[in-house]
C-alpha atoms as one frame of an Amber mdcrd trajectory, in Angstrom:
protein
 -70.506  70.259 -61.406 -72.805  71.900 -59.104 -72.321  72.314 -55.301 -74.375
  72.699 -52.123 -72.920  73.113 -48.872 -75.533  73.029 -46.099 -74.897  74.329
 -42.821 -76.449  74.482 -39.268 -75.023  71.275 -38.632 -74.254  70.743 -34.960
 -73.541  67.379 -35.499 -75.176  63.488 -35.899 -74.782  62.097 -32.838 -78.479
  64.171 -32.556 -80.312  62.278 -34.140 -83.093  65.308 -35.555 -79.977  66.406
 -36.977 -79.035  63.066 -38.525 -82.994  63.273 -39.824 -82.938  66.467 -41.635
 -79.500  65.597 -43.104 -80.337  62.225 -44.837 -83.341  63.412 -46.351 -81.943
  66.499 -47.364 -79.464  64.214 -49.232 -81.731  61.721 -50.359 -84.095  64.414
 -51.686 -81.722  66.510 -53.238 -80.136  63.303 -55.384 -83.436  62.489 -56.027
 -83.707  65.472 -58.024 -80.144  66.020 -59.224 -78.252  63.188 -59.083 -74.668
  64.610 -59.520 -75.018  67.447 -57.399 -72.332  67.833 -55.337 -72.937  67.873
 -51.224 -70.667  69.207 -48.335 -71.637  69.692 -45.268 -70.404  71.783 -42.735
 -70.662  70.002 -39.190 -69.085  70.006 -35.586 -68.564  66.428 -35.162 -66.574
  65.257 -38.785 -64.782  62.101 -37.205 -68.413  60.612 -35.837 -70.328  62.353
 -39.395 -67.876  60.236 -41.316 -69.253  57.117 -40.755 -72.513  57.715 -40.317
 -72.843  59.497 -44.203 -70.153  57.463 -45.593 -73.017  55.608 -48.117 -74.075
  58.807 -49.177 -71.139  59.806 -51.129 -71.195  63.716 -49.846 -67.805  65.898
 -48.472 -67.891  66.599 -44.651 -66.042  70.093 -43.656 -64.890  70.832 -40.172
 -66.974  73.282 -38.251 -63.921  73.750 -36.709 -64.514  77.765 -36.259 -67.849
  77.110 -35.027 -66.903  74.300 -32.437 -64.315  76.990 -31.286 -66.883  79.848
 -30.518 -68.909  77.595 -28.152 -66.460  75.722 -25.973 -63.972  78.629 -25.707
 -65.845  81.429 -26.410 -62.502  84.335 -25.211 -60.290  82.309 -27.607 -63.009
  82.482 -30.063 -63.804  86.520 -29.477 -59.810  87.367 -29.716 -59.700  85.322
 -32.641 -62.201  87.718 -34.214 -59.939  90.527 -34.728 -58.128  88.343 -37.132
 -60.542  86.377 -38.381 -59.596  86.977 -42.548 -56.153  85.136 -41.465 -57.302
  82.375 -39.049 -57.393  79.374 -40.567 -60.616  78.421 -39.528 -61.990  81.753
 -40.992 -60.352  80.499 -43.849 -61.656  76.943 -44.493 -65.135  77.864 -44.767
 -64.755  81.380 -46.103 -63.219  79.175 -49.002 -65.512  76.724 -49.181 -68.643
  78.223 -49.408 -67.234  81.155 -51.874 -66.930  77.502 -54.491 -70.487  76.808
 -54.058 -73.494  76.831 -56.064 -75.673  77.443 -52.965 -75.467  77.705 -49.115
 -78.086  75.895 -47.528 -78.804  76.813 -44.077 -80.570  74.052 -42.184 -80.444
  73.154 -38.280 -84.529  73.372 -37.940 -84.293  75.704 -34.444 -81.024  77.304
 -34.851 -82.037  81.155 -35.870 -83.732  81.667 -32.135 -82.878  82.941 -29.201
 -83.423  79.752 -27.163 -79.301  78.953 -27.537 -78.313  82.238 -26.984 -77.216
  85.236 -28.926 -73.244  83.852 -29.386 -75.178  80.818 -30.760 -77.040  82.710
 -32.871 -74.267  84.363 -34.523 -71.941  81.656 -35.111 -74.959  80.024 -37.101
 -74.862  83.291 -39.230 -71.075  83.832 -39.924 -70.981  80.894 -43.189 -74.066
  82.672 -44.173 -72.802  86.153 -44.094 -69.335  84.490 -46.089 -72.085  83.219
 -48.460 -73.466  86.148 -49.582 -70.490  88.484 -49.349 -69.333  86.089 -52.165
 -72.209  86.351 -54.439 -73.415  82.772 -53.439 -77.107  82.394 -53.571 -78.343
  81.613 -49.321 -81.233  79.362 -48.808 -82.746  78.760 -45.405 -84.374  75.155
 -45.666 -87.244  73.802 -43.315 -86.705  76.374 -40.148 -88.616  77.484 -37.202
 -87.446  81.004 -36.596 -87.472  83.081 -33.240 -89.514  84.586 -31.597 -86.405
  86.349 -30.947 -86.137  87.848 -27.223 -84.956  91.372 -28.630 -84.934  93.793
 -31.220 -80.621  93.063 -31.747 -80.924  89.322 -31.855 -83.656  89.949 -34.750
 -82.040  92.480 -36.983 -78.636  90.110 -36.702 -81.049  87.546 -38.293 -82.637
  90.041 -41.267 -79.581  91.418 -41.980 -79.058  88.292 -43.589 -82.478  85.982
 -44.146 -83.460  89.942 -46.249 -81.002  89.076 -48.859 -81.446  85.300 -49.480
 -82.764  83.484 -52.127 -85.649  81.721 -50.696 -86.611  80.933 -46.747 -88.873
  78.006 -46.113 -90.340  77.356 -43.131 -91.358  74.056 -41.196 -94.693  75.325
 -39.586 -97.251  77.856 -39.390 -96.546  79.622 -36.625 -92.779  80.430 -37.604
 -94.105  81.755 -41.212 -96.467  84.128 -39.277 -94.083  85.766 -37.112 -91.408
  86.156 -40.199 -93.824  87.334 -42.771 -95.634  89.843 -40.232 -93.708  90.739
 -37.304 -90.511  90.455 -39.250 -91.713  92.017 -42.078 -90.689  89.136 -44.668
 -92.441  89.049 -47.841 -93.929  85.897 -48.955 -92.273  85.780 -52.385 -89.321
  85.218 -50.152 -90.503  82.571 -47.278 -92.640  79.499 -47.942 -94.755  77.303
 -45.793 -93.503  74.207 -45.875 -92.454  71.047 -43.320 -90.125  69.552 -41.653
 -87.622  66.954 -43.594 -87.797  64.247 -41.494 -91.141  63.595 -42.341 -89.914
  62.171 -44.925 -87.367  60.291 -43.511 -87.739  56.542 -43.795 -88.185  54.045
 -40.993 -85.994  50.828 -40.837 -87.895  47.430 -41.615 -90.617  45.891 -39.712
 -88.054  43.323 -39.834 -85.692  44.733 -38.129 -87.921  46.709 -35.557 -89.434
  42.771 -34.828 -85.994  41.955 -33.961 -84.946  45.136 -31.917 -88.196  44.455
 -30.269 -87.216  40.494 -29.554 -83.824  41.806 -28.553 -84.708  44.772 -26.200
 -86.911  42.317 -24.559 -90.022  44.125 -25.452 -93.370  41.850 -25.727 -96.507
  42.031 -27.933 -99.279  41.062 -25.932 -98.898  44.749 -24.177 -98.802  48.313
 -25.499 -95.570  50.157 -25.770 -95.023  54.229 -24.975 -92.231  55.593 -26.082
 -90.263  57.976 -23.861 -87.765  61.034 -25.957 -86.467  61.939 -23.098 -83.970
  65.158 -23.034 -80.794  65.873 -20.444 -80.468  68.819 -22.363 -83.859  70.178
 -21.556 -83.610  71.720 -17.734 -80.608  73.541 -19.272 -82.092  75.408 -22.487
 -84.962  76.091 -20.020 -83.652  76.905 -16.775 -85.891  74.533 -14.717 -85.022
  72.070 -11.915 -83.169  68.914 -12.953 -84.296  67.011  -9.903 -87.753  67.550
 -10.485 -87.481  66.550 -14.045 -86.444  63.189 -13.047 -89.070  62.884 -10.545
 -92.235  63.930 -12.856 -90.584  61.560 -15.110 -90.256  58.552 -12.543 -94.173
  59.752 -11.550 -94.700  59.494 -15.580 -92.792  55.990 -15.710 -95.075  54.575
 -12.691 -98.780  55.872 -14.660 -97.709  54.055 -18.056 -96.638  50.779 -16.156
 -99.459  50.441 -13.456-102.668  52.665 -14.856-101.681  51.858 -18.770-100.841
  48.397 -18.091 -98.198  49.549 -20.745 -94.456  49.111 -21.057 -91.875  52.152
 -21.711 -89.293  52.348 -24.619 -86.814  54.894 -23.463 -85.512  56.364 -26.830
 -82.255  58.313 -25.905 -82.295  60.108 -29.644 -79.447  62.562 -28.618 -75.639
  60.598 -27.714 -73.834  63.899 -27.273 -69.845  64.343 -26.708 -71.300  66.833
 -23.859 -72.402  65.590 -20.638 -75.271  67.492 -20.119 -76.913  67.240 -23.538
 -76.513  63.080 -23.386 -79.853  61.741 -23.550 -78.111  58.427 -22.839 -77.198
  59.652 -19.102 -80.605  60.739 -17.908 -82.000  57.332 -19.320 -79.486  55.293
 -17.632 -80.522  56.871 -14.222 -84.175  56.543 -14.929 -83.530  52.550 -15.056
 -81.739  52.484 -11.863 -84.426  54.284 -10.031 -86.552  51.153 -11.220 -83.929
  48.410 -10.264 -84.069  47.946 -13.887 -87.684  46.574 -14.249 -87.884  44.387
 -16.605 -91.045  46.274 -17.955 -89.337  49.222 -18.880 -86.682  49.304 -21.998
 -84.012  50.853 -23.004 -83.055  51.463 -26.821 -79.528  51.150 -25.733 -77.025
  50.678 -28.912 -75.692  53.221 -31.161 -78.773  53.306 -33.630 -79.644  55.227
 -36.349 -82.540  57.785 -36.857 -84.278  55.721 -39.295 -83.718  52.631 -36.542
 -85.210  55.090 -33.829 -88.043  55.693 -36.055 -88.857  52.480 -36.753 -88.686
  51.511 -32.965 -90.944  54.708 -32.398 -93.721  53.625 -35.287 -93.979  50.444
 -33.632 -95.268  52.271 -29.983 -98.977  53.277 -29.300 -97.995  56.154 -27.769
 -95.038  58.803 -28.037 -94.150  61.249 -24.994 -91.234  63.388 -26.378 -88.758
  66.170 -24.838 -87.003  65.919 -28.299 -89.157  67.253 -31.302 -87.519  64.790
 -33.842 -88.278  62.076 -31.760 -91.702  63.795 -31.561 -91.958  63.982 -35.280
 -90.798  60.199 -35.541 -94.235  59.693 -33.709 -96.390  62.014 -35.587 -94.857
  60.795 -38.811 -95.578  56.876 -38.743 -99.332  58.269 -37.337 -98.774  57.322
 -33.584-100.099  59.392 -31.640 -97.657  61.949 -29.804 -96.906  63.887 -26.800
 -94.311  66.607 -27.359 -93.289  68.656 -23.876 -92.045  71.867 -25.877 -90.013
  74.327 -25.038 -89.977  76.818 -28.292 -92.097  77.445 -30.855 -91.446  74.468
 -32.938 -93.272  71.896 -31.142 -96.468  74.166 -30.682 -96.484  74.948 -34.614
 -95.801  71.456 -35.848 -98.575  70.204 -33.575-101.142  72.920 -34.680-100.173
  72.505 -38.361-101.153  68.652 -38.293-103.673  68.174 -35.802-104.998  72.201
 -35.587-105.515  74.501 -32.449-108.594  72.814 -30.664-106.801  69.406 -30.569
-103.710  70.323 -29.078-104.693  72.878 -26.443-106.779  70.237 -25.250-103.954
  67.896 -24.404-101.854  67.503 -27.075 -98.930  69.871 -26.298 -97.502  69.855
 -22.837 -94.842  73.364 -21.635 -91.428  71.718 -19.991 -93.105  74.349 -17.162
 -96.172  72.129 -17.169 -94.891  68.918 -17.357 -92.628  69.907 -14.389 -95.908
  69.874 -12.466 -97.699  66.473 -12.255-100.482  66.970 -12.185-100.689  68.865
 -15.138 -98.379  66.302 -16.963-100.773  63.692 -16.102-103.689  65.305 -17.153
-102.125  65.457 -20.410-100.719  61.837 -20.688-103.972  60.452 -19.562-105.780
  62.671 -22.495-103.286  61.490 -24.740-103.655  57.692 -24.295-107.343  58.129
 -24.268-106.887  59.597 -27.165-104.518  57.785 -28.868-106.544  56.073 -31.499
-108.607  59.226 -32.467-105.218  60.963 -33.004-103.580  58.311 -34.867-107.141
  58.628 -37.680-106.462  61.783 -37.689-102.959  61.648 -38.815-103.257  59.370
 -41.414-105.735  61.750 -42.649-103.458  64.632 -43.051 -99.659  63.272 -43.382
-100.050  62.430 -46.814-100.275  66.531 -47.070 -97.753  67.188 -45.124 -95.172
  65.376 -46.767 -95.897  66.558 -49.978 -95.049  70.121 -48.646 -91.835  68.472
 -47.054 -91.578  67.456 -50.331 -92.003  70.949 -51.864 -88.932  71.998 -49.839
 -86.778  70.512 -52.452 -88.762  71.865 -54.945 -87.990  75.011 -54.334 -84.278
  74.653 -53.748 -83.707  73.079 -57.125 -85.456  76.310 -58.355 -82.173  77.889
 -56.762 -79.473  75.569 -57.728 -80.606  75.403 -61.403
């Protein structure tokens, strides 16, 4: 029986991560039914029983986990890495694989750092020591910040099987600044544009439940704790452009908020769940603005997104959950991957007009609400043009899996 292990997999309490991981699934067994699936990830106990319908092996990422919370341990550990046995448990299981998928969608930048970097690597680098064929599914890579992090990155991606890549801008900078030929890397999208939302019954009754009415619009807030960190900006000011940002959609919309917390991390300052909870206070809980509060699933965030008539979103999943269900959407971006995904569905003009927001910009209001007002006047126009295009788009998301069962055989 054939096997794919997939990688990149910091865990599903992130739920982009939970996204690309059940379609990656569904998708694959679409195509081969019996194929085998184990998937390396940080967080096995929570992974468990989130993927336990899906019939697929979870491995510890134990190794992994290990290099980021105690990184000396981790570098001492290195000398003896053939004998430790967390060297060991993956070294072993992806030499008994039919393929190495590498997913993750950001992970091969320099945004997380270069020890980041090259713990995402180290599977792959078992991989192809052993003869196992590497893919890299659905990523945005770089722009790496130096000429090291790069060549860490080619030294691998040069002797996979096939690279695809989520958007346009990502497949440019591979194929020409990195060299890359396209034989090797594919345009293609994201997976979670594929990923399907819960029921309108069910939304109806998260709506009922949350408190949320129908005689008003709804925006949708993906708001990120994680954010000030990856970018080095001011936390304080965050929360007050967002509490400015709050006030516009409830008193110049006449609209009421949907705080979608799509990241419940282990790690305080990558809980999405902790800024949101603060946000509320600072409105003595207004009954106008919501907060999607239980433990729910990425297709359950989706649905509540689809539902909205507008999305604002620190988190690009929670972005794509927008642009997916053709709402119109607001990503604040901080790497490359919200700036390509936007230009590949709506194209340049669109979103330098309005459409893409810098965590730098948003950080000043009245930039941020330049672009929030442009975006709910433009809301409508958007959402055309969506449905215009998505039914492209997810036919290369589609073509993702194509190509990887070209691989596997």
């Amino acid at each position: 029986m054939k096997k794919a292990v997939i990688t990149g997999i910091t865990g599903l309490r992130n739920r982009g991560v939970e996204a690309m991981v059940v379609t990656t699934i569904e998708q694959l067994r679409q195509r081969q039914p019996n194929l085998e699936i184990d998937i390396l990830t940080e967080t096995i106990d929570y992974d468990e029983i989130l993927l336990r319908p899906y019939n697929v092996k979870l491995s510890s990422d134990d190794y992994l986990l290990l290099y980021r919370t105690q990184p000396l341990l981790a570098k001492l550990s290195k000398f003896s890495q053939r004998l430790a046995p967390t060297y060991k448990n993956i070294n072993n299981l992806v030499r008994d694989a039919s393929v190495v998928i590498a997913s993750g969608g950001d992970v091969f930048s320099s945004d997380y750092g270069t020890r980041f970097l090259r713990q995402q690597l180290q599977p792959l680098e078992f991989a192809l020591e052993a003869g196992v064929p590497l893919t890299f599914l659905a990523q945005s890579i770089g722009p790496f910040k130096n000429d090291n992090e790069a060549e860490m990155w080619l030294n691998v991606a040069r002797r996979s099987k096939l690279i695809t890549i989520r958007e346009n801008l990502s497949y440019k900078y591979v194929t020409k600044d990195l060299g890359l030929s396209p034989e090797l890397v594919k345009h293609t999208a994201d997976p979670a544009f594929l990923l399907p939302p819960t029921s309108p019954e069910i939304v109806n009754n998260l709506f009922k439940s949350y408190g949320i009415t129908k005689d008003l619009p709804v925006v949708a807030l993906g708001i990120s704790q994680g954010i000030c960190r990856y970018t080095r900006t001011d936390y304080d000011k965050h929360i007050k452009v967002w509490c400015e940002t709050i006030d516009l959609i409830l008193n110049e919309f006449g609209a009421q908020v949907l705080i979608i917390p799509h990241v419940h991390d282990h790690r305080a300052g990558n809980d999405d769940r902790i800024l949101a909870a603060h946000l509320l206070r600072i409105f003595n809980f207004d009954p106008r603005v919501h907060l999607a509060g239980a433990d729910h699933t990425a297709s359950e965030f989706k649905g509540l997104i689809a539902a909205c008539d507008l999305v604002i979103a620190e988190r690009m999943h929670a972005a794509i959950a927008g642009l997916s269900s053709g709402v119109c959407t607001l990503p604040i971006g901080y790497s490359v991957k919200a700036e390509g995904i936007m230009t590949d569905l709506l194209g340049a003009e669109l979103v330098h007009e309005g459409l893409l927001i810098s965590v730098e910009q948003f950080l000043d209001s009245e930039m941020a609400h330049k672009s929030i007002r442009f975006a709910w006047q433009h809301r409508h126009e958007v959402a055309d043009k969506l449905k215009q295009v998505l039914p492209e788009v997810k036919q290369k998301t589609a073509s993702n899996f194509d190509l990887l069962l070209s691989v596997i055989g």
